[in-house]
C-alpha positions as CSV (number, residue, x, y, z in Angstrom):
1,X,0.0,0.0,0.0
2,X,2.9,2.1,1.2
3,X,4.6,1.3,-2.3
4,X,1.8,2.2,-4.2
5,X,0.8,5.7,-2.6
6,X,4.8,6.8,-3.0
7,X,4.0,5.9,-6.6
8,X,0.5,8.3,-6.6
9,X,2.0,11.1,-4.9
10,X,5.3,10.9,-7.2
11,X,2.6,11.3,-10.4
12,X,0.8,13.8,-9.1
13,X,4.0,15.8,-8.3
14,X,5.0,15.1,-11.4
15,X,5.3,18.7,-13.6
16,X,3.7,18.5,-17.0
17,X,3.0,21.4,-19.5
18,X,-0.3,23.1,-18.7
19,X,-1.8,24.1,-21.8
20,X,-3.2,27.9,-22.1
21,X,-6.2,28.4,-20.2
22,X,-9.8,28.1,-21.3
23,X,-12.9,30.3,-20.8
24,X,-16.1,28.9,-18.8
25,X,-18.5,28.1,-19.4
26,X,-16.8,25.0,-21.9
27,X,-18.7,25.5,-25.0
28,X,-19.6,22.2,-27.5
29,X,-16.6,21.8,-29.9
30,X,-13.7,23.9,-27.6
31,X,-10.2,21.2,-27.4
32,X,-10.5,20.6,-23.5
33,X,-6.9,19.1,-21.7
34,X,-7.3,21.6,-18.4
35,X,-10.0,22.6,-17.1
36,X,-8.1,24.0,-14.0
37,X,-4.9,26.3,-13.1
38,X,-3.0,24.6,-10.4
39,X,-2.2,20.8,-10.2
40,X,-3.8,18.6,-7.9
41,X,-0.9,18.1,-4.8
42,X,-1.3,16.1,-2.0
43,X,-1.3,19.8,-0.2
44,X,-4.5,20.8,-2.1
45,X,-6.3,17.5,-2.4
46,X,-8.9,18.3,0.1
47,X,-9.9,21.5,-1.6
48,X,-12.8,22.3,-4.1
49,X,-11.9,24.1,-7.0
50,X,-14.3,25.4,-9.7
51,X,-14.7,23.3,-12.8
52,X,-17.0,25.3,-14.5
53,X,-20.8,25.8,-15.0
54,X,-20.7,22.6,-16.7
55,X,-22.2,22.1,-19.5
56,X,-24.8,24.6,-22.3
57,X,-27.7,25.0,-19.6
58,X,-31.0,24.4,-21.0
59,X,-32.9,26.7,-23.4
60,X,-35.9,28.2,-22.0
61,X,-36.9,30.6,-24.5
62,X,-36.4,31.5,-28.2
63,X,-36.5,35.5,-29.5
64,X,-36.0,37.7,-32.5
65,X,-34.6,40.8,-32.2
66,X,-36.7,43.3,-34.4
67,X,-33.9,44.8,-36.3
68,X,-33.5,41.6,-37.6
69,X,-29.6,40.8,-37.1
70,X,-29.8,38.6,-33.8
71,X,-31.1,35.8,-32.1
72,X,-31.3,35.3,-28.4
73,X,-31.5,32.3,-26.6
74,X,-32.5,32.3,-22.9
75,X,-30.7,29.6,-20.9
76,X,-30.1,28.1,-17.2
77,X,-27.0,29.6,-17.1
78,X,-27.4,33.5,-19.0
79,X,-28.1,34.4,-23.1
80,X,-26.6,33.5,-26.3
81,X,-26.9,35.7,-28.6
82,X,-26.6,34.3,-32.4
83,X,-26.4,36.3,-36.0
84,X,-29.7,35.5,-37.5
85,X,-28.4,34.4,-40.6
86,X,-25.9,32.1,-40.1
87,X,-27.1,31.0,-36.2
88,X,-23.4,31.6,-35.8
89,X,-22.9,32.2,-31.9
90,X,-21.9,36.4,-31.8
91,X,-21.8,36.7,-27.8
92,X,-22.3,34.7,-24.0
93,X,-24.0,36.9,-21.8
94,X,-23.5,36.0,-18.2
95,X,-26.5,37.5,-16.2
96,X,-25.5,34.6,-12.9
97,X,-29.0,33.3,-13.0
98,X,-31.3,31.1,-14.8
99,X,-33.2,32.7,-17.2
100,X,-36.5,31.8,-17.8
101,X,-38.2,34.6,-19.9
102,X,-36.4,37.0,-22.8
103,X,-37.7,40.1,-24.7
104,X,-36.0,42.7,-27.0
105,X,-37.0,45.7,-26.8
106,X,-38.5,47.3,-30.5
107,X,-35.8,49.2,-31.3
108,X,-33.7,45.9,-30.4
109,X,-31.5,48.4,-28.1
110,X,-32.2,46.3,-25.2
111,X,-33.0,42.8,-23.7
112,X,-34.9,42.1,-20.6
113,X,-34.3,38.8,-19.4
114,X,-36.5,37.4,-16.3
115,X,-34.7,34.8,-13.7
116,X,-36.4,31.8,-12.0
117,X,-36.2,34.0,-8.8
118,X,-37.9,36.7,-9.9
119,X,-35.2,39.0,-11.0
120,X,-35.7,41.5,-14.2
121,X,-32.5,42.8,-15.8
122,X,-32.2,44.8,-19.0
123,X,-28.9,44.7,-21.2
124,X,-27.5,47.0,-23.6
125,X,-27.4,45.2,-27.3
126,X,-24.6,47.8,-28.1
127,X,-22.5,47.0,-25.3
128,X,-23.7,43.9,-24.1
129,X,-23.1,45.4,-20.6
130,X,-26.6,45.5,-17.6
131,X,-28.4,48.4,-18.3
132,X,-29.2,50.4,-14.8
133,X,-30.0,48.4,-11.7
134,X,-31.9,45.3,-11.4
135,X,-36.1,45.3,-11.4
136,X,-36.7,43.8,-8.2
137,X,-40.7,43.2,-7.0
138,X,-41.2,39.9,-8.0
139,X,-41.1,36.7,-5.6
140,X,-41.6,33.7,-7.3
141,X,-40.0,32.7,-11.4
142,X,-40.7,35.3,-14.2
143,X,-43.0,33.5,-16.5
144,X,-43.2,36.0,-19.5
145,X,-41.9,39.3,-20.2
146,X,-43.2,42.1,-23.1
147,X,-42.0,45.5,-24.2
148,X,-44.9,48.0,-25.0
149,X,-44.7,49.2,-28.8
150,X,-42.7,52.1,-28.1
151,X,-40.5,50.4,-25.9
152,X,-40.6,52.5,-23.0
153,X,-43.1,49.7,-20.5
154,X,-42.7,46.6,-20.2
155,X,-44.9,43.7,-18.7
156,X,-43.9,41.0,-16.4
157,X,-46.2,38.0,-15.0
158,X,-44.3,35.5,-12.5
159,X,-45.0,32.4,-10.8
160,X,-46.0,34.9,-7.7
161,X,-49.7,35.1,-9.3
162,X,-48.4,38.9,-10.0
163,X,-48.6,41.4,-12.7
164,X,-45.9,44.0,-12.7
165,X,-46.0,47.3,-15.2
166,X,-42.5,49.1,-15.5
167,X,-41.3,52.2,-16.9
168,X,-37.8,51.5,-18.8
169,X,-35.2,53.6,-19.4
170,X,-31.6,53.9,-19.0
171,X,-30.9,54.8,-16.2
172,X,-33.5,54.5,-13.4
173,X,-36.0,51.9,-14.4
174,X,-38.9,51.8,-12.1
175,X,-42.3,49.9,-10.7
176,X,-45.8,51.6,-12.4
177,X,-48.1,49.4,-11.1
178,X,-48.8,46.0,-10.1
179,X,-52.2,43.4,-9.8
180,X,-52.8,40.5,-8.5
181,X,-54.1,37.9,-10.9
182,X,-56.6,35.3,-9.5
183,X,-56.3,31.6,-10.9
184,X,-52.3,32.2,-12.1
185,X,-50.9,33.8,-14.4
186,X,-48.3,32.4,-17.4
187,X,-48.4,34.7,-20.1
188,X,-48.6,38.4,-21.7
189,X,-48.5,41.0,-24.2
190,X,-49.4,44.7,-24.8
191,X,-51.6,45.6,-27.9
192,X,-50.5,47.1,-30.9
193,X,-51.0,51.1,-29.9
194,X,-49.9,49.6,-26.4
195,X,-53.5,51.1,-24.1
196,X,-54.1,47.4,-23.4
197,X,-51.9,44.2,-21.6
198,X,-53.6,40.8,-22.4
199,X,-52.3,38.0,-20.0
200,X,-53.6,34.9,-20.1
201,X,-53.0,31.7,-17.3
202,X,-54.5,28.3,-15.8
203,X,-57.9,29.5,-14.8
204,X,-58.9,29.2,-18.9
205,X,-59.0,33.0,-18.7
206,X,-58.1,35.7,-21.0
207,X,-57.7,39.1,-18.9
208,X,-57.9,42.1,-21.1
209,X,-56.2,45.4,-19.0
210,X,-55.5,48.9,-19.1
211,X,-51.9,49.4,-19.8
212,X,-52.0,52.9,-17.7
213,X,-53.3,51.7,-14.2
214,X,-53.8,47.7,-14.6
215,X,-57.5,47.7,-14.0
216,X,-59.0,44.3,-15.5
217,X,-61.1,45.8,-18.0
218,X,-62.1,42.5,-19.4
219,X,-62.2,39.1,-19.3
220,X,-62.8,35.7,-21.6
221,X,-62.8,32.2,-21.5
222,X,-60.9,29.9,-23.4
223,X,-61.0,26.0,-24.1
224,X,-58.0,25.7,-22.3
225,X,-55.2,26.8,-20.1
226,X,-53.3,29.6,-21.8
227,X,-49.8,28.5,-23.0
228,X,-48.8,31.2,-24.9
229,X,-50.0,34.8,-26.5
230,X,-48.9,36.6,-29.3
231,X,-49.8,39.6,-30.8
232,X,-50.1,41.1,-34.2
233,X,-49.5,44.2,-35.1
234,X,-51.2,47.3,-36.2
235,X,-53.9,45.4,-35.1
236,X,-56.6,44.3,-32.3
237,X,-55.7,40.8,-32.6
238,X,-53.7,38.4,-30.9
239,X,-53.1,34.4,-31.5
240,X,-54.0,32.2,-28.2
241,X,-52.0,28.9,-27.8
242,X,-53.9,26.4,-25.2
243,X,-52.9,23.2,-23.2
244,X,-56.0,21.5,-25.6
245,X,-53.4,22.0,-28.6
246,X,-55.6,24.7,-30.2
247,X,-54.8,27.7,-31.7
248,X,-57.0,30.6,-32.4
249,X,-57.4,34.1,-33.2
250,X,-58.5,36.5,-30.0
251,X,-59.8,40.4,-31.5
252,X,-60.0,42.6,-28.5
253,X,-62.5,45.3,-30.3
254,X,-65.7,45.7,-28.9
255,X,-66.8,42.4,-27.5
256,X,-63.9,39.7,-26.9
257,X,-64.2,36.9,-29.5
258,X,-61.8,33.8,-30.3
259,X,-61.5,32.3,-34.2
260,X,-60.4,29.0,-33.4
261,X,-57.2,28.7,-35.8
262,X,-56.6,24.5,-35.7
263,X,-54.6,22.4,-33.3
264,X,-51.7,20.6,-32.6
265,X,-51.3,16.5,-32.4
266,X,-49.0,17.1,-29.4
267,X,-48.8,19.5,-26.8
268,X,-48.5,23.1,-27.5
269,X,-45.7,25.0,-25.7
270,X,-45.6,28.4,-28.1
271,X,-47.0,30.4,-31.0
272,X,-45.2,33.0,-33.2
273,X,-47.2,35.4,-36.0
274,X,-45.5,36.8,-38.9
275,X,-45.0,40.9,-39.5
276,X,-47.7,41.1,-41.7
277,X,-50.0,39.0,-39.6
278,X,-50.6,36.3,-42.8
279,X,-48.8,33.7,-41.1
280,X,-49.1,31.7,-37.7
281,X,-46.8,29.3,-36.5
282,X,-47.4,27.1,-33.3
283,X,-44.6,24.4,-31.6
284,X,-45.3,21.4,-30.1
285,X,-43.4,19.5,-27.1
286,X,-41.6,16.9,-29.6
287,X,-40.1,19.9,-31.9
288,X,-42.7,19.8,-34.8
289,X,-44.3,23.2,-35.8
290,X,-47.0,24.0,-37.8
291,X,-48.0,26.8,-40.1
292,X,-51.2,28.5,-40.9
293,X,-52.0,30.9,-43.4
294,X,-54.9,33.6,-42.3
295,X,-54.7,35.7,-44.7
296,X,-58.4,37.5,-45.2
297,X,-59.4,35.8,-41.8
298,X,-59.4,32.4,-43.4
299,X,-57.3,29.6,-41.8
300,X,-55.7,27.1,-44.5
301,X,-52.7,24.9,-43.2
302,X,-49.5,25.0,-45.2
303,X,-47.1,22.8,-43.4
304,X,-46.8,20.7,-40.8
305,X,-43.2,19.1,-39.7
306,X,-42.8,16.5,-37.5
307,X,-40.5,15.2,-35.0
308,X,-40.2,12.0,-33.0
309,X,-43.1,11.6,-30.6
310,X,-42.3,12.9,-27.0
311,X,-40.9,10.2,-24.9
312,X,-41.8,12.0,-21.3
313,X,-43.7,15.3,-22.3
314,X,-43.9,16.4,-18.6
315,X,-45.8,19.1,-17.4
316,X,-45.1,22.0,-20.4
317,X,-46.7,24.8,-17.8
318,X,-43.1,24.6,-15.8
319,X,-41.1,27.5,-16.4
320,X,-39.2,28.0,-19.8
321,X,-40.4,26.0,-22.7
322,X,-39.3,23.2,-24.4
323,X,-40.0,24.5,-27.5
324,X,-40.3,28.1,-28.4
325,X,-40.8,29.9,-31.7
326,X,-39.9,33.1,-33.6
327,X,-40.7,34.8,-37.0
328,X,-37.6,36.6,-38.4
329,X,-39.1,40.3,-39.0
330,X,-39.1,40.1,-42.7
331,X,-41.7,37.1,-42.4
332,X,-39.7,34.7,-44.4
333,X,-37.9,32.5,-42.0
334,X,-39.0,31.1,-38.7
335,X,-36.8,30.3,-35.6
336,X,-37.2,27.2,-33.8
337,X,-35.2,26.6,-30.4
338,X,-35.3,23.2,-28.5
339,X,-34.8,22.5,-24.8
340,X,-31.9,20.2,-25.8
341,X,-30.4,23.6,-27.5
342,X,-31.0,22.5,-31.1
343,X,-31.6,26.2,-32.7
344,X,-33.0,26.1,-36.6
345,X,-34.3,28.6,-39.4
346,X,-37.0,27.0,-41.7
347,X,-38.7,28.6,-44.8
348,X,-41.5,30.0,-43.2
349,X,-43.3,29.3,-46.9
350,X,-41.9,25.8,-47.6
351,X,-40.7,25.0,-44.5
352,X,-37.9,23.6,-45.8
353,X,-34.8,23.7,-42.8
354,X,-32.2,26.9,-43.9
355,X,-29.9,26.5,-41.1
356,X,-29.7,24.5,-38.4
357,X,-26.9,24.6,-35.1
358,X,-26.5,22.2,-32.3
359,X,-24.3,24.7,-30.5
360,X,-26.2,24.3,-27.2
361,X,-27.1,20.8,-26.5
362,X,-23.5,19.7,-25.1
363,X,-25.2,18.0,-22.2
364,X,-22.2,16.5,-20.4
365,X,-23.4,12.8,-18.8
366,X,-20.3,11.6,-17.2
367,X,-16.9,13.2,-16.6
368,X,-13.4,12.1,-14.3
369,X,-10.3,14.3,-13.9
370,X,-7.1,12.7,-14.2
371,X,-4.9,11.7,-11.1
372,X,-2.6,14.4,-12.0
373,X,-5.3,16.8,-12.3
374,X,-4.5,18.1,-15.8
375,X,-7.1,16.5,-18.1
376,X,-10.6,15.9,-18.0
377,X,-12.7,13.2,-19.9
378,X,-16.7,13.5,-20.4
379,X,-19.2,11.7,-21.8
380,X,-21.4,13.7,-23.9
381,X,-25.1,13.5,-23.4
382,X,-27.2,14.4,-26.6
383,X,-30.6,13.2,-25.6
């Protein structure tokens, strides 16, 4: 035993080259052979030293910026932020939290990404730096987040059964008012000319509001729990995704009134609508998407993709989705973005698949440092 713990302690005091250091997180693809700055002594062996935030994180959310040029990827450990073109990554975002919920702003100056703890933080899209201080009045996980049309409010609904109004800007974002939703709340968005929030939730209730003071102005039932809203602009309308796998059509003038849309074979976790409002695009839990056209209010399905049936769909009204959507702003492609963190751009007329990156799902199963503490081994996990 003696013989053979000489032998241990003589390796591990052995001095090898250290290659250059590496950047964490440890993206997909990057050569690891240290993954730490100091070799493991017998002097050191009983302390911890950060590896990394091992592995991608999750994606929880899929958005396009309006400008067109990015996309941003909400994930358990900050935002990716890829070209919209070529899905090539452009920038990590740190923000130390798991992000749940992601909007840009209209002039794409600025992301607000919500946290599972209730945190609201805006970054600067120029910089990539936080933008003021923190936005700090929920308890529970941000659910959804929406900028108002001119960009200067935006909505938050969280886990804490709360609606919160803000007023952005630079420098001193603040709290404008705040409700408490009865039955939960999971989802919102402000109307085209921005006088009116629409959240929806898991009492089958759409709540219509006024965007100045929050008073529920309102209120409509739907077939379902409400998975996801989005609106269209220049318009009164909005499209309704339900846990019943239907999609419709909500019009906010005069009397609240759904147009049901179609449904999904699996369950829905998020609908998109194109620019021009022609098109409507809805995501299920195993990765398939369909696409409607509405063009003159009629609803005709154009395409329909498939993926493999879901092996364990869970429960989809967690926080973050498994499978969030995005129309690029000129209407022609649409962004799809997969909990495993498979990102991909489809035709959004053919549907055919333009680009596709699997940047994000490095899910690490297994890993062992060596006895000299200078290389690591994993076992990649792509399920």
């Amino acid at each position: 035993v003696n013989s053979i713990a000489t032998s241990i302690e003589e390796e591990i005091a052995t001095e090898l080259p250290l290659p250059e250091a590496i950047t964490f997180p440890v993206f997909q693809e990057t050569p690891i052979s240290s993954v730490i700055d100091k070799t493991i002594t017998k002097d050191n062996i009983n302390q911890i030293s950060m590896l990394s935030l091992w592995g991608i994180g999750d994606v929880n959310r899929l958005v396009s910026a309006p400008d067109g040029k990015y996309i941003a990827a909400a994930s358990s450990i900050g935002i990716f932020i890829f070209d919209a073109q070529s899905l090539k990554l452009e920038k990590y975002i740190d923000t130390r939290s798991w992000v749940i919920a992601i909007d840009f702003s209209p002039d794409s100056q600025t992301i607000a990404t919500g946290d599972r703890d209730g945190l609201i933080q805006l970054w600067d899209t120029n910089t990539w730096q936080e933008s003021g201080t923190p936005l700090s009045g929920h308890t529970r996980a941000i659910l959804d987040l929406a900028f108002s049309s001119d960009g200067t409010k935006l909505a938050s609904v969280a886990l804490d059964n709360t609606l919160i109004e803000w007023e952005v800007n630079s420098t001193d974002s603040q709290k404008m008012a705040q409700a408490e939703v009865i039955g939960g709340v999971t989802t919102v968005a402000y109307s085209a000319d921005g006088t009116r929030i629409i959240t929806g939730g898991n009492d089958f209730q759409i709540n219509v509001w006024d965007a100045d003071n929050l008073t529920l102005l309102k209120t409509k039932a739907f077939s379902g729990k409400i998975v996801d809203i989005a609106s269209v602009k220049e318009s009164s309308l909005f499209v309704i995704g339900g846990s019943d796998q239907k999609v419709a059509i909500l019009d906010i003038s005069g009397d609240v009134s759904f147009t049901e849309v179609g449904a999904l074979q699996f369950a829905l976790t998020g609908v998109a609508v194109s620019p021009n409002g022609k098109l409507i695009g809805a995501g299920d839990i195993s990765g398939g998407l369909t696409l409607w056209d509405v063009t003159d209010k009629k609803s005709e399905e154009l395409i329909r993709i498939k993926n493999s049936p879901p092996e364990n769909p869970g429960d989809i009204n967690v926080p973050g989705s498994p499978h969030s959507l995005a129309f690029s702003p000129d209407g022609k492609l649409i962004f799809s973005g997969l909990h495993n963190g498979t990102l991909r751009s489809l035709d959004a007329n053919t549907g055919t698949e333009v680009q596709q990156n699997q940047f994000l799902n490095a899910h690490v199963k297994k890993m062992a440092v060596s006895h000299n503490g200078q290389y690591l081994i994993t076992q990649q996990d792509n399920n």
